[in-house]
FITORVO-12565 format. One record per residue: residue in one letter; x, y, z of N, C-alpha, C in turn. Coordinates in steps of 0.1 Angstrom, whole numbers, padded with zeros to 4 digits, always signed. Example, Ala and Ser with C-alpha at 12.3 -4.5 7.8 and 13.67 -1.06 7.14 Angstrom:
% FITORVO-12565
a+0132-0057+0078+0123-0045+0078+0132-0033+0078 s+0128-0022+0071+0137-0011+0071+0129+0000+0079 
This chain:
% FITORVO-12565
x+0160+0274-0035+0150+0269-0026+0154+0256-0019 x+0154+0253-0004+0156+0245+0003+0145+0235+0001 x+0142+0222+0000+0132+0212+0001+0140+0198-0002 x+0133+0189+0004+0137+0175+0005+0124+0170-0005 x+0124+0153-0011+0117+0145-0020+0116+0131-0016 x+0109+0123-0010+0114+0107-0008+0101+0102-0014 x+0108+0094-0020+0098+0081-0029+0103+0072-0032 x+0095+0062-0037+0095+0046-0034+0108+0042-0044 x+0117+0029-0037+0130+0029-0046+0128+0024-0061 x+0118+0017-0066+0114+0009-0074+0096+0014-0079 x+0095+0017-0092+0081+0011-0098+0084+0003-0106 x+0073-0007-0113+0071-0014-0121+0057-0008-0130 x+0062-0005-0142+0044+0000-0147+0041-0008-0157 x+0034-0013-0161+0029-0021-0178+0020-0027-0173 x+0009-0031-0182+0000-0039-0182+0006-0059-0181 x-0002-0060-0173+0004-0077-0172+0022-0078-0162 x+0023-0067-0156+0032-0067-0146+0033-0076-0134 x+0021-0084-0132+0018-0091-0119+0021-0104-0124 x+0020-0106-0136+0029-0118-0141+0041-0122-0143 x+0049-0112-0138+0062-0112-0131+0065-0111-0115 x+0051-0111-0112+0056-0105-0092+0065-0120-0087 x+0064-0130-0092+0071-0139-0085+0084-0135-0085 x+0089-0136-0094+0101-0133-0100+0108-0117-0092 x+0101-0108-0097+0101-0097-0088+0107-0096-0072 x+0093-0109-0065+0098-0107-0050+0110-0119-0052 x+0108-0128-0058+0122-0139-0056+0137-0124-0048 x+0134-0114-0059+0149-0106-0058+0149-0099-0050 x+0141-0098-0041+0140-0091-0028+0144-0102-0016 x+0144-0114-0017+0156-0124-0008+0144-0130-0002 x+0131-0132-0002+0116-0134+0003+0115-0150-0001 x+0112-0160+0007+0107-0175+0006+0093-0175+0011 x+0090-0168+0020+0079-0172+0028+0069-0161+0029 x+0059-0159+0020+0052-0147+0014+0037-0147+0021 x+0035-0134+0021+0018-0129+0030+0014-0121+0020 x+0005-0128+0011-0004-0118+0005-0016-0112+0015 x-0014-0096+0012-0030-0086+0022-0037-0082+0012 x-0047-0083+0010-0061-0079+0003-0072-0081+0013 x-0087-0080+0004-0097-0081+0012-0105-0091+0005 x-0120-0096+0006-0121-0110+0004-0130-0110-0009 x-0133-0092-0014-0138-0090-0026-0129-0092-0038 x-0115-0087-0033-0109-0093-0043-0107-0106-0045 x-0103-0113-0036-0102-0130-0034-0112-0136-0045 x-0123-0128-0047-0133-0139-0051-0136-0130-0067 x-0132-0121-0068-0131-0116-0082-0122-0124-0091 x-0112-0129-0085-0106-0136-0094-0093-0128-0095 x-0092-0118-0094-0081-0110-0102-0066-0112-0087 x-0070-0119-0077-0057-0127-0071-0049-0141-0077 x-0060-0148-0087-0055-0159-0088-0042-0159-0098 x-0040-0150-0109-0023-0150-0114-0017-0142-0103 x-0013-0137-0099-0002-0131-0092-0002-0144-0080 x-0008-0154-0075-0010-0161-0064-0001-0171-0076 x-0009-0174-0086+0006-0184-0093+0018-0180-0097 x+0021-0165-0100+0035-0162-0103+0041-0165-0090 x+0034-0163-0075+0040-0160-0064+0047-0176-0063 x+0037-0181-0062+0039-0201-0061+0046-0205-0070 x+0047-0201-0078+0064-0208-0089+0075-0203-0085 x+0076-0194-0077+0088-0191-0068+0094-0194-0056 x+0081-0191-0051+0083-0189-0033+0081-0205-0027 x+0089-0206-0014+0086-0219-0006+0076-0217+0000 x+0067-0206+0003+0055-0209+0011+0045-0191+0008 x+0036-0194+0003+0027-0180+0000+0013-0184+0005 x+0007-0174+0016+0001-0174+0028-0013-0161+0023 x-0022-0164+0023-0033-0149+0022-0038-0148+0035 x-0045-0135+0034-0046-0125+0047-0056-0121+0034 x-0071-0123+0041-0080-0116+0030-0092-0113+0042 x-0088-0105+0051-0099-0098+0062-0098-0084+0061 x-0090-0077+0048-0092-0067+0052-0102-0061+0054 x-0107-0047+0056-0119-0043+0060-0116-0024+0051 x-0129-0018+0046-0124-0004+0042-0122+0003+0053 x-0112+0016+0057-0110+0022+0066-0105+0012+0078 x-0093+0004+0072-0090-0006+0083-0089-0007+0095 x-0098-0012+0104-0096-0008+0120-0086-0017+0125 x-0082-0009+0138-0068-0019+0144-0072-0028+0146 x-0079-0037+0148-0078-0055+0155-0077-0057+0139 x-0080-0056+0130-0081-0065+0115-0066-0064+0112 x-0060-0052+0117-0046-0047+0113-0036-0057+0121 x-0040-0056+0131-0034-0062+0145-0035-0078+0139 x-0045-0087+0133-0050-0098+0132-0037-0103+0120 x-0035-0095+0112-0026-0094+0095-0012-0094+0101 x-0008-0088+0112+0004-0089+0121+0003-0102+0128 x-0002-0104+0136-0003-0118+0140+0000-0132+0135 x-0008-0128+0122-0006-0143+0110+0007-0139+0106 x+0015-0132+0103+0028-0128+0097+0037-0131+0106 x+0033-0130+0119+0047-0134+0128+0045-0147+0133 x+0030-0154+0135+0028-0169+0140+0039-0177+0124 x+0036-0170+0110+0039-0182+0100+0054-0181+0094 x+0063-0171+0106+0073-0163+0100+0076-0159+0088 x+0067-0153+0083+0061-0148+0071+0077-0137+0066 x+0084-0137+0055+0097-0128+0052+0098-0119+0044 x+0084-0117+0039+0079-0107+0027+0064-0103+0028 x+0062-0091+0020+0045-0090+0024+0040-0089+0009 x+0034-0088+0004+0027-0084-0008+0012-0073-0006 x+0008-0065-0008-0004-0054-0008-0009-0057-0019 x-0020-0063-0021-0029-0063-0031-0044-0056-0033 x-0045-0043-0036-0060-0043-0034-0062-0025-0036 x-0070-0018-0028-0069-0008-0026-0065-0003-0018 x-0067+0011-0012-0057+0018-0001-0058+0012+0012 x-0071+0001+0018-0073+0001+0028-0065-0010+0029 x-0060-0024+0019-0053-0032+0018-0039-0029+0014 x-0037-0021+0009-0023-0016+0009-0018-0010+0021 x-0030+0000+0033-0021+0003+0043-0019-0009+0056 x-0030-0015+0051-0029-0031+0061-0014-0036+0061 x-0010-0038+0047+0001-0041+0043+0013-0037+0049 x+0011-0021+0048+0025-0015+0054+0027-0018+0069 x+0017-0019+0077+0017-0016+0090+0021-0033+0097 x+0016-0046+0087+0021-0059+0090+0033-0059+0089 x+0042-0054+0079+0053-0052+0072+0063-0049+0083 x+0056-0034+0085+0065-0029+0097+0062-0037+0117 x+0053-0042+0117+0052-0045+0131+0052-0058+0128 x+0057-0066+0121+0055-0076+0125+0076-0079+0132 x+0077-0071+0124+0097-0074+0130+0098-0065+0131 x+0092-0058+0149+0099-0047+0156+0086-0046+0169 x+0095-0047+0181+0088-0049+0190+0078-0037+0197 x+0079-0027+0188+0068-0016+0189+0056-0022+0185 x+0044-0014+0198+0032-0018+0194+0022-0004+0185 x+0016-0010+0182+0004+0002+0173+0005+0013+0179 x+0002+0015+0192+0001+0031+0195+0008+0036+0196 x+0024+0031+0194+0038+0037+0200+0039+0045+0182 x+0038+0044+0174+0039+0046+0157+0031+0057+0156 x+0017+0057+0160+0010+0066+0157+0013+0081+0155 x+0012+0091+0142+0021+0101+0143+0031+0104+0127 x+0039+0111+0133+0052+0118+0123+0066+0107+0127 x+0069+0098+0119+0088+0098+0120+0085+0086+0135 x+0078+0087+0139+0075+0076+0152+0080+0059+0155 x+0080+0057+0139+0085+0037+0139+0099+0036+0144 x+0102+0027+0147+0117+0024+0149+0120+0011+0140 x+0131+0009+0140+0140-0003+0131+0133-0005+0117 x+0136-0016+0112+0133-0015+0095+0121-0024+0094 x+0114-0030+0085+0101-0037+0084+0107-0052+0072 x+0098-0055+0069+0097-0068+0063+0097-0065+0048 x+0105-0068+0041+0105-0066+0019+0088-0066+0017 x+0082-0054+0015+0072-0050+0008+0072-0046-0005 x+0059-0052-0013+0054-0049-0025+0043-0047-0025 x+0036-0034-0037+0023-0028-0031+0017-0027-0045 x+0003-0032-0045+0001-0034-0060-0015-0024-0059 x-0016-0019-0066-0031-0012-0067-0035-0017-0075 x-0051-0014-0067-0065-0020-0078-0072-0012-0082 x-0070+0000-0078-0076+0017-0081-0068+0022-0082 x-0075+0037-0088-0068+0049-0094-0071+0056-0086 x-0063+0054-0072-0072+0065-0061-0061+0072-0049 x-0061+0060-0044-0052+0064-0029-0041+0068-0030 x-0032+0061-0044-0018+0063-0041-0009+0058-0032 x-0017+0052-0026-0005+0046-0013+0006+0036-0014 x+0002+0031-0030+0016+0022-0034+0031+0034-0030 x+0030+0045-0030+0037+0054-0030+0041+0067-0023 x+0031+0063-0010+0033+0069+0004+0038+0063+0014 x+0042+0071+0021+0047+0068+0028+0038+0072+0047 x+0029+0065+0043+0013+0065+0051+0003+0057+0054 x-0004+0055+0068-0011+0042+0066-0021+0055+0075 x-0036+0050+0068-0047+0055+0079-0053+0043+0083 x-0058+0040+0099-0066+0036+0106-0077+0041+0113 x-0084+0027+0116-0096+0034+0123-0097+0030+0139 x-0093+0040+0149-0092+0035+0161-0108+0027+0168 x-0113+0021+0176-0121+0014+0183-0129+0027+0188 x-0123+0038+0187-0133+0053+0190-0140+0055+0176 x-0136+0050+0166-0136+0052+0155-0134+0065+0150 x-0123+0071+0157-0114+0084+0152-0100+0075+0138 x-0103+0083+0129-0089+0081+0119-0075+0087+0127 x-0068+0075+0127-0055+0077+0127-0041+0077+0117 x-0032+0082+0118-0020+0079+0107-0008+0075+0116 x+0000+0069+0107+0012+0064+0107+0018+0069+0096 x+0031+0076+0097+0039+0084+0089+0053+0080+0090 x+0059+0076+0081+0074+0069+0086+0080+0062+0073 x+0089+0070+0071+0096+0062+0057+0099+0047+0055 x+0099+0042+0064+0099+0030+0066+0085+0020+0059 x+0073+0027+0054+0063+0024+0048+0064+0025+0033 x+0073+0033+0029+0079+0034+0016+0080+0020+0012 x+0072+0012-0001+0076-0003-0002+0091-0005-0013 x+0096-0018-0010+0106-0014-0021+0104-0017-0035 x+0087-0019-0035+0085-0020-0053+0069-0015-0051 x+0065-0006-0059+0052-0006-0065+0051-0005-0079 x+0043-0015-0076+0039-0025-0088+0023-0024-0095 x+0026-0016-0109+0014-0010-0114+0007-0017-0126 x-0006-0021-0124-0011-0030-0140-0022-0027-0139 x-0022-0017-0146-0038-0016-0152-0050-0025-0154 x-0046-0034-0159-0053-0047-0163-0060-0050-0150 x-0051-0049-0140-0064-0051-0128-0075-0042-0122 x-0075-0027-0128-0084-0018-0128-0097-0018-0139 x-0095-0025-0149-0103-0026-0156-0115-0032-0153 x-0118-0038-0146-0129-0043-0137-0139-0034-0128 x-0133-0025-0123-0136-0019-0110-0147-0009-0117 x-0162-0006-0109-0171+0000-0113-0173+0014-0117 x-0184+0014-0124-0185+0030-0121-0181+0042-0111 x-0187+0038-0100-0190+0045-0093-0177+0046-0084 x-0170+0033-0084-0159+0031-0073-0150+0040-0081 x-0149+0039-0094-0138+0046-0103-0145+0061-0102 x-0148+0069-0106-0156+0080-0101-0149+0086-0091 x-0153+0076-0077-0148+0082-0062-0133+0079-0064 x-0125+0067-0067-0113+0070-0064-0110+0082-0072 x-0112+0083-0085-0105+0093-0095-0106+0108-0093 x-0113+0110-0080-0117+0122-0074-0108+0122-0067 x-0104+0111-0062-0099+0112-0043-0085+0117-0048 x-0082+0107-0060-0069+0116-0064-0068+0128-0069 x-0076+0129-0076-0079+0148-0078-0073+0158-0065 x-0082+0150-0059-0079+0161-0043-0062+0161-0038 x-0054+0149-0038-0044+0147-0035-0038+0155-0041 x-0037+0159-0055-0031+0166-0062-0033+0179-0062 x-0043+0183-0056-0045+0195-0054-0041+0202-0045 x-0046+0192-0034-0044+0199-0019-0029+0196-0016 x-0022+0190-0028-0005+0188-0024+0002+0203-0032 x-0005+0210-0040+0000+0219-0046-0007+0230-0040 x-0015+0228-0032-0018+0244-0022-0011+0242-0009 x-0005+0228-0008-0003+0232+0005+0005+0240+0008 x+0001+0244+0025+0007+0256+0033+0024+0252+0038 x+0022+0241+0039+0040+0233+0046+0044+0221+0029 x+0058+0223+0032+0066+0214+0024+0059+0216+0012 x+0056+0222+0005+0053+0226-0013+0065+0229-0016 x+0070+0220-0031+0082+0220-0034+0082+0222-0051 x+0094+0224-0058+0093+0220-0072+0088+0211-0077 x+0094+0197-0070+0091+0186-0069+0075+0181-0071 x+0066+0182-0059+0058+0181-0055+0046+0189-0063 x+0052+0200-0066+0042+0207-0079+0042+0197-0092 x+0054+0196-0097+0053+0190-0109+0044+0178-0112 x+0044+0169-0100+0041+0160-0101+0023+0159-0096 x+0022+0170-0090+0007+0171-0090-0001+0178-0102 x+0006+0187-0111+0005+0192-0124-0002+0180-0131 x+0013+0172-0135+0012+0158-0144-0001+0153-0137 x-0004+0150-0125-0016+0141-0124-0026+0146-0122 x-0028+0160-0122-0041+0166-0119-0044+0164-0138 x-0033+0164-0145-0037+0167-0165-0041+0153-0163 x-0034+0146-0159-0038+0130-0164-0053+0123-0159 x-0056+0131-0146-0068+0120-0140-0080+0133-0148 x-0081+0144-0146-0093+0155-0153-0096+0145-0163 x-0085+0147-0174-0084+0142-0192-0090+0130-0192 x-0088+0121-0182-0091+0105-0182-0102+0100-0179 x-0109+0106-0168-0118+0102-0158-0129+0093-0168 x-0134+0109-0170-0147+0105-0184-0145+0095-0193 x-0135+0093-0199-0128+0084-0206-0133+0070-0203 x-0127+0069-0190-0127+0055-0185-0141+0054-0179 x-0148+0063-0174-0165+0057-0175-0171+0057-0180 x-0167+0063-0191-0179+0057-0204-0175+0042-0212 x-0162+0044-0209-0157+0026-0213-0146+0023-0205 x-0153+0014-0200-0145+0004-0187-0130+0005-0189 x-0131-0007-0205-0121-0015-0210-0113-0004-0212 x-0112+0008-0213-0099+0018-0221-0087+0015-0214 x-0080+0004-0219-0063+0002-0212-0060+0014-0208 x-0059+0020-0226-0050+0032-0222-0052+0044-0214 x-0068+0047-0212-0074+0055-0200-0072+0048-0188 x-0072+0040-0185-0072+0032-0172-0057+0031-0167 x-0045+0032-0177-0029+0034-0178-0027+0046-0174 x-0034+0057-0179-0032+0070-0174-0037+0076-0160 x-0050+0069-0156-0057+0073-0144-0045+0068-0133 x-0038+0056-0136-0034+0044-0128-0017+0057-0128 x-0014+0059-0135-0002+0071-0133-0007+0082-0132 x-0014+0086-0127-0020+0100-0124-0020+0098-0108 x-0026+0088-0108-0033+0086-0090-0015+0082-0082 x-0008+0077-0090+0006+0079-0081+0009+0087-0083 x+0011+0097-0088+0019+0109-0093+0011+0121-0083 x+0000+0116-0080-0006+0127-0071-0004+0121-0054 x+0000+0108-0054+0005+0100-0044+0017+0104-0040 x+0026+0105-0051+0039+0113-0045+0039+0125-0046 x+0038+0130-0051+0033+0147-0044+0027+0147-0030 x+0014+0142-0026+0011+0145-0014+0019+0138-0005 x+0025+0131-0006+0036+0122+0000+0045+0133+0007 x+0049+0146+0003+0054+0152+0001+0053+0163+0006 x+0041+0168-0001+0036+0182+0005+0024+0176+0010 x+0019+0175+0020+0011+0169+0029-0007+0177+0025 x-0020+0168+0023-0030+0174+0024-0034+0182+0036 x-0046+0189+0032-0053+0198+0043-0065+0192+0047 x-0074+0208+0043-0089+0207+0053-0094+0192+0045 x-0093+0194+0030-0104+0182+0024-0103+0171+0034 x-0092+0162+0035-0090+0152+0039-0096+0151+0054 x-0092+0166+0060-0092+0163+0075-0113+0163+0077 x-0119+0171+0069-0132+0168+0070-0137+0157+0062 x-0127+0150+0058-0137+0137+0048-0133+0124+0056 x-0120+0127+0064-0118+0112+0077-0134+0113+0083 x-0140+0121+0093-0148+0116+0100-0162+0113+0095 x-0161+0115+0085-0175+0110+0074-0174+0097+0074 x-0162+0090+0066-0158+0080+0066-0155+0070+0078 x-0153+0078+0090-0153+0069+0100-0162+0068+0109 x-0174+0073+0112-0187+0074+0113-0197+0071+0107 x-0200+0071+0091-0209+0061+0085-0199+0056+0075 x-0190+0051+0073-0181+0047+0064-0188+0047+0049 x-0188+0056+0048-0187+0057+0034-0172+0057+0026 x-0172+0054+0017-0158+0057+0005-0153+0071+0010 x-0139+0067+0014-0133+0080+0014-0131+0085+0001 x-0128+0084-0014-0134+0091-0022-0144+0099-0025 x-0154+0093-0020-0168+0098-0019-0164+0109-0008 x-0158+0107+0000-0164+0119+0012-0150+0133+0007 x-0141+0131+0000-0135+0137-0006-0141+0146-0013 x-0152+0140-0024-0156+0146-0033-0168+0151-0032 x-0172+0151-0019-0184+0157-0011-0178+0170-0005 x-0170+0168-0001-0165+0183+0008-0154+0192-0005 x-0150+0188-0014-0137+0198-0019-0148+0206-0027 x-0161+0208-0032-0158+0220-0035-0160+0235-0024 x-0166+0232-0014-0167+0240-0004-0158+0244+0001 x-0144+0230+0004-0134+0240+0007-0126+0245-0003 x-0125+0244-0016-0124+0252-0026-0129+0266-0022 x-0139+0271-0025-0143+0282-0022-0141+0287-0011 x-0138+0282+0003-0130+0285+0016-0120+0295+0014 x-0110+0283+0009-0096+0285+0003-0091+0292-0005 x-0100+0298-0014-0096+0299-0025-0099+0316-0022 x-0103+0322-0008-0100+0336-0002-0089+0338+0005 x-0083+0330+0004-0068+0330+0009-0057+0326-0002 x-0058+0316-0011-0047+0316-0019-0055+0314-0039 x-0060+0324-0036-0067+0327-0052-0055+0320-0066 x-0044+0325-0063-0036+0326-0076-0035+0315-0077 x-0029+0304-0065-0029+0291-0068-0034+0281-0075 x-0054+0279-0072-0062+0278-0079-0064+0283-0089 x-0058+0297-0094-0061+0297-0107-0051+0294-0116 x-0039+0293-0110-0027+0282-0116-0034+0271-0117 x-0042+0259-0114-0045+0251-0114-0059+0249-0126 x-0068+0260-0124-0072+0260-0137-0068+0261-0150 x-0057+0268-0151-0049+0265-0164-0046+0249-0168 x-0046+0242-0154-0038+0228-0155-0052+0221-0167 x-0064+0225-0160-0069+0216-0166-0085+0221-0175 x-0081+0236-0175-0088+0239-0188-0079+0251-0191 x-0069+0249-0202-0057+0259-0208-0067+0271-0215 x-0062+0282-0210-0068+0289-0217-0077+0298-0210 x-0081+0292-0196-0089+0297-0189-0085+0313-0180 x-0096+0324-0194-0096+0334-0194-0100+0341-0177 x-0093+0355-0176-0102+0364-0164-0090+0370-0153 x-0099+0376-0145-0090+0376-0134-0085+0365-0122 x-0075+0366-0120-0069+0350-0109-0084+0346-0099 x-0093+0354-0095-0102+0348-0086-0113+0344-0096 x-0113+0349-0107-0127+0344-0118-0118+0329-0122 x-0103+0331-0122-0100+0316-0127-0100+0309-0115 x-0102+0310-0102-0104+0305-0088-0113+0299-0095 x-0123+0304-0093-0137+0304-0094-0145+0292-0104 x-0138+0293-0116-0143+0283-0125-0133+0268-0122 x-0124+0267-0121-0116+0256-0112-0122+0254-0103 x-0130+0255-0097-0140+0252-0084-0151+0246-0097 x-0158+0254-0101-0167+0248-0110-0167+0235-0117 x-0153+0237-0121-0150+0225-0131-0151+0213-0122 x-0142+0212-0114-0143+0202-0101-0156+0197-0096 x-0165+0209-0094-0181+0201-0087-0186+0193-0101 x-0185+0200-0114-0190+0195-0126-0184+0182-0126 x-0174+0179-0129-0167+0163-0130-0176+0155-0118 x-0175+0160-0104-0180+0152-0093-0198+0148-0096 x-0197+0154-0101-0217+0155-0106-0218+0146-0117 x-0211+0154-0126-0211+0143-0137-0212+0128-0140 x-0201+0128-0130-0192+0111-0124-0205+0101-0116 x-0215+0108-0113-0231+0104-0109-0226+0104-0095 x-0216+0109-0089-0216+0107-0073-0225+0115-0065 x-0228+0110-0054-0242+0122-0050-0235+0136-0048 x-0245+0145-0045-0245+0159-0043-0240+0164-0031 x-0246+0159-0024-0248+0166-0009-0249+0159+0001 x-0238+0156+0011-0244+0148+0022-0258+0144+0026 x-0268+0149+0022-0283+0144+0026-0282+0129+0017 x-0281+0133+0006-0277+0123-0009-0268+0110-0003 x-0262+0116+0004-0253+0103+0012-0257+0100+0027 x-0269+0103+0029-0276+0099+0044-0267+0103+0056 x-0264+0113+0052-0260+0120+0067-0263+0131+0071 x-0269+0124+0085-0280+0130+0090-0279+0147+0098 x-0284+0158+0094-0277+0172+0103-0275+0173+0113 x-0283+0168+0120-0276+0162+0133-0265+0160+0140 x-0257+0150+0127-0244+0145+0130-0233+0159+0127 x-0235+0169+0119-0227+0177+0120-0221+0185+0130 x-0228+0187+0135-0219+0196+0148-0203+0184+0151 x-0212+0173+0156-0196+0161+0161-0187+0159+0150 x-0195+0157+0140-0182+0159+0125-0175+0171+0127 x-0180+0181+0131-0171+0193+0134-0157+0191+0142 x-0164+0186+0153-0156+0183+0163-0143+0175+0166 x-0150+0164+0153-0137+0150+0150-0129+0158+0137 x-0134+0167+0130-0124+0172+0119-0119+0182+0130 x-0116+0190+0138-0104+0199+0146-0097+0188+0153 x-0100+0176+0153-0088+0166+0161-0078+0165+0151 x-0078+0164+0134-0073+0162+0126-0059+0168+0123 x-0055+0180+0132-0045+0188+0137-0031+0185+0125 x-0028+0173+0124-0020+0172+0114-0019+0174+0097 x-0028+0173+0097-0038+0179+0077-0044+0192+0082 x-0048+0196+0090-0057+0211+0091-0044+0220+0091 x-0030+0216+0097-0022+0228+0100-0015+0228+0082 x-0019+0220+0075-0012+0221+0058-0026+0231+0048 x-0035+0233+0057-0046+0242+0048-0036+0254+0047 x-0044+0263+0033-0038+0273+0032-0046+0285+0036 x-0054+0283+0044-0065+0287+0051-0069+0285+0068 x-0065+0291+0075-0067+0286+0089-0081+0282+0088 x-0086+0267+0096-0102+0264+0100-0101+0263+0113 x-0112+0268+0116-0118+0267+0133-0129+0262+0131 x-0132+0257+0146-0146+0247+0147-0156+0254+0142 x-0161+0268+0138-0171+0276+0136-0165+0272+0117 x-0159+0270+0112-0157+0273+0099-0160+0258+0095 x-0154+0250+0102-0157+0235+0099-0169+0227+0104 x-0177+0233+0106-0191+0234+0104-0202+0238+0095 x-0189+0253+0095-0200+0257+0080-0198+0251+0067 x-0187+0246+0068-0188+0238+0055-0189+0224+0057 x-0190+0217+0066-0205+0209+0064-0218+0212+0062 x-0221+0220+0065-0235+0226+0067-0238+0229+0050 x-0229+0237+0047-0226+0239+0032-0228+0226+0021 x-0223+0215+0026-0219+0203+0015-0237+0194+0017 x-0243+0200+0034-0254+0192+0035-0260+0198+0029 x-0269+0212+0027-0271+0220+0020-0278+0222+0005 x-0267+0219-0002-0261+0228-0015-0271+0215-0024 x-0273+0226-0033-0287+0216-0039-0284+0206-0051 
């Protein structure tokens, strides 16, 4: 079997890892540092050690704390700006996905005279970017380890940037800074990665050995964990597992590219911005059952993953892997149904309309969707009781 793999040159995993990032970036050839986060972290506290490992090294370390969720271009554009006014020679990502893709996108545009819309796309950037390090604060996005940035255009359509050049040359993993993070936020991310892992092992393009295995390992690690870690915050070692589950399902989809979930849970999120976890975990069981009339065995490969043993025929084990999945999402206390998340039926038809622009994740379903299908399963997620 023919297939290619690209992932990040470097992780760092252990608890208390950020107590080395000075030292860390010192070896990437970096004096003049831009930490990206947003201003919730700033004030949590959980910037101020890595801000002194950075400062016992570096000649000059600089914050950027406007990121914004679902980061729109001028905030992006704004993180570029301060990086090239302070000739900034390194970047640091601190935060979650929306601060981590802020990150890549400073990284790469601040040293290369391409503007934002010239990137937009597959393979699009030109020349190299600025020594990046990507640190997560959730168990969710993965993006320490994609090679992907989403934006939110001024139409407020989601856009991507796709370009190996976003690859950082260190992600840097510490649990210790997830141990904070709430209910609910843990919940939606630990879903979002669910999905990644899933929809990286059904997908229709680039599914590899590779890309299976590693969605296997993190679909066992985030299921097994989730509950774990909401019933107690503090579980390092649950919180260690979720925190390598959510990259591991990061590189996989890195890889084998998501589908419908993703492409119907961008315009949720970029219309009433909700948690793209949340809108993740709103839409996959429906397209589960979509899907799952077109590639049954898969899904019930997948049930095995994460209840062994799971008796029947391949569409009865379809079937309860769909189950299992809404049960965790329910459980996790996330709402039900789009009504549950205030969005209004109304707005479905145009959500229809903005998920068939999504053309780049819709063509990795293993399921063709048309605007009549991706309706009905909104309609379905508004619905469903």
């Amino acid at each position: 079997m023919s297939f290619q793999f690209e992932t990040v040159r470097r992780i760092e995993s252990r608890p208390g890892a950020v107590e080395d990032l000075g030292v860390l970036v010192r070896g990437l050839s970096c004096r003049r540092l831009l930490v990206v986060t947003d201003s919730g972290i700033e004030k949590s506290g959980l910037l101020d050690g890595p801000l002194r490992s950075l400062r016992a090294e570096m000649d000059q370390v600089s914050v950027f704390s406007k990121v914004q969720a679902d980061p729109p271009e001028a905030v992006v554009l704004e993180a570029v700006a301060q990086a090239r006014e302070e000739k900034i020679d390194g970047i640091v990502g601190l935060g979650g996905g929306s601060s981590l893709d802020t990150a890549k996108i400073a990284a790469l545009l601040a040293c290369t005279p391409q503007k934002l819309d010239d990137i937009y796309g597959i393979g699009l950037a030109r020349g190299e970017r600025l020594p990046l390090v990507l640190i997560p604060t959730t168990a969710g996005t993965g993006s320490e380890v994609t090679p992907i940035a989403i934006l939110t255009t001024p139409s407020t359509e989601k856009k991507g940037v796709v370009a190996p050049q976003l690859l950082p040359d260190i992600a840097l993993l510490d649990a210790k800074l997830t141990l904070s993070v709430p209910p609910l936020v843990t919940a939606a991310t630990g879903i979002d990665a669910m999905v990644h892992a899933i929809e990286a092992y059904t997908s229709k393009h680039l599914k590899n050995p590779l890309s299976d295995a590693m969605a296997v390992r993190a679909l066992r690690l985030l299921h097994g964990n989730l509950q774990k870690v909401l019933a107690n915050g503090s579980d390092l070692a649950g919180r260690e597992a979720m925190l390598e589950g959510s990259m591991m399902a990061g590189m996989s989809f890195a890889n084998a590219p998501v589908g419908a979930v993703h492409a119907l849970a961008y315009p949720l999120g970029a219309h009433f911005h909700l948690p793209h976890g949340l809108c993740n975990a709103l839409m996959l069981p429906h397209v589960l059952v979509f899907n799952a009339e077109a590639r049954p065995d898969l899904y019930a490969e997948l049930a095995e993953v994460v209840l062994p043993g799971t008796a029947g025929t391949v569409q009865e084990k379809a079937r309860v892997f769909t189950e299992e999945m809404t049960r965790l999402a329910i459980e996790s206390g996330l709402p039900r149904n789009l009504r549950e998340a205030k969005i209004p039926e109304s707005a479905l038809p145009d959500l229809a309309e903005d998920a068939m622009k999504v053309e780049r994740l819709l063509r990795n379903n293993p399921r063709e969707v048309v605007y009549d299908d991706a309706l009905h399963l909104y309609q379905q997620a508004w619905r469903v009781a």
